[in-house]
Structures are given as structure tokens and as C-alpha cells.
C-alpha positions as CSV (number, residue, x, y, z in Angstrom):
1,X,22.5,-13.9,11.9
2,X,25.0,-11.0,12.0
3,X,24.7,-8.9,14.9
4,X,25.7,-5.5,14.6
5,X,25.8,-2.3,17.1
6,X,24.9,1.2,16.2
7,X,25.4,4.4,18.2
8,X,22.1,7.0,17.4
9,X,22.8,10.7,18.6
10,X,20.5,11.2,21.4
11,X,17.6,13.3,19.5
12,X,17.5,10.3,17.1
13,X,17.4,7.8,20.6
14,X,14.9,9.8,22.1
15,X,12.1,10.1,18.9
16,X,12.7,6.5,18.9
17,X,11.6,5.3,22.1
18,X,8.8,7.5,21.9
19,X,7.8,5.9,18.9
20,X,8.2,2.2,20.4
21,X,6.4,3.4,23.3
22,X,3.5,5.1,20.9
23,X,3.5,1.9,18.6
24,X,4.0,-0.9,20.8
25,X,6.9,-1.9,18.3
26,X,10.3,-3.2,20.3
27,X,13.1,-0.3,19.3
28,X,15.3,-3.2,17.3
29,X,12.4,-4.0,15.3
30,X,11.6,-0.5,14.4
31,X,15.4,0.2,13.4
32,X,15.3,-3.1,11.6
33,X,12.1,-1.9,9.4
34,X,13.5,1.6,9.4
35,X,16.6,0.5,7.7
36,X,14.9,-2.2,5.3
37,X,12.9,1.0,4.0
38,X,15.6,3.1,3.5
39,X,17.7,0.3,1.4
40,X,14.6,-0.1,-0.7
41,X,14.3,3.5,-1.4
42,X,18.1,3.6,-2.1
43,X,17.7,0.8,-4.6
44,X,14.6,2.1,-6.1
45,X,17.4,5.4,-6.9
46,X,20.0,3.5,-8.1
47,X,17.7,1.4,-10.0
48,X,16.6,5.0,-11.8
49,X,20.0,6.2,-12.5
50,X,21.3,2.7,-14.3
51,X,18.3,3.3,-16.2
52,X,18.6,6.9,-17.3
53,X,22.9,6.2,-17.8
54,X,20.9,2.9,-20.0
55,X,18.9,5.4,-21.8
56,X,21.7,8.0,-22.7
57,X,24.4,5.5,-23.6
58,X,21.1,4.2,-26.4
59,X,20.5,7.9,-27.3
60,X,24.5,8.6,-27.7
61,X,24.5,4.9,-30.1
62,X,21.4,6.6,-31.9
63,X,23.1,9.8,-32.7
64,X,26.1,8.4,-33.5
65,X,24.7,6.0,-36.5
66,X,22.3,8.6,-37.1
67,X,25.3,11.1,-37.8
68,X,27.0,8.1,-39.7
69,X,24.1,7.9,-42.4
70,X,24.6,11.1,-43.5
């Protein structure tokens, strides 16, 4: 396992002990989850980008043979 250390600005250190302390969840696990959610979500938006660049580069091949036929 890689180990890694992070240095959180000290409003971001503070909401996150209160949060371990509310939960009951250990701070490393909560930065652990917080970070697995926001690598999905970045995914989920890159995903949706290749798509849509997917879907022009089609649309821009349509036009193109559709100009060609003419």
C-alpha cells in the first residue's frame, strides 16, 4: 500500500474532525471514502465528455458523407 501525506487548510481539518466525531468514522477513513467519491464523480465526467467528443466526431462523419452525396 502506498502511503501518502496531505496537508488540509485548517477549516477543512476542523469540519473533519467534527464529522469523525459525529459519525464515529476514523478521519483517514473518511478522507479515504471522500476521495474514492470524488474520483468516481470525476470519471463519471470524463466518461460524459469522451462520449459527447464520440458523438460529434459521428455527427461531423455524417455531415460530411451527407454533403458528399449531393
Amino acid at each position: 500500500m502506498m502511503e501518502m501525506q496531505i496537508h488540509l487548510q485548517e477549516p477543512t481539518l476542523r469540519q473533519l474532525k467534527k464529522v469523525a466525531q459525529t459519525t464515529g468514522i476514523e478521519e483517514e477513513q473518511l478522507i479515504q471514502r471522500a476521495v474514492l467519491y470524488y474520483l468516481d464523480a470525476i470519471q463519471k465526467h470524463v466518461e460524459f465528455y469522451e462520449e459527447m467528443n464520440a458523438w460529434e466526431r459521428l455527427s461531423d462523419e455524417a455531415l460530411a458523407n451527407f454533403e458528399a452525396a449531393l
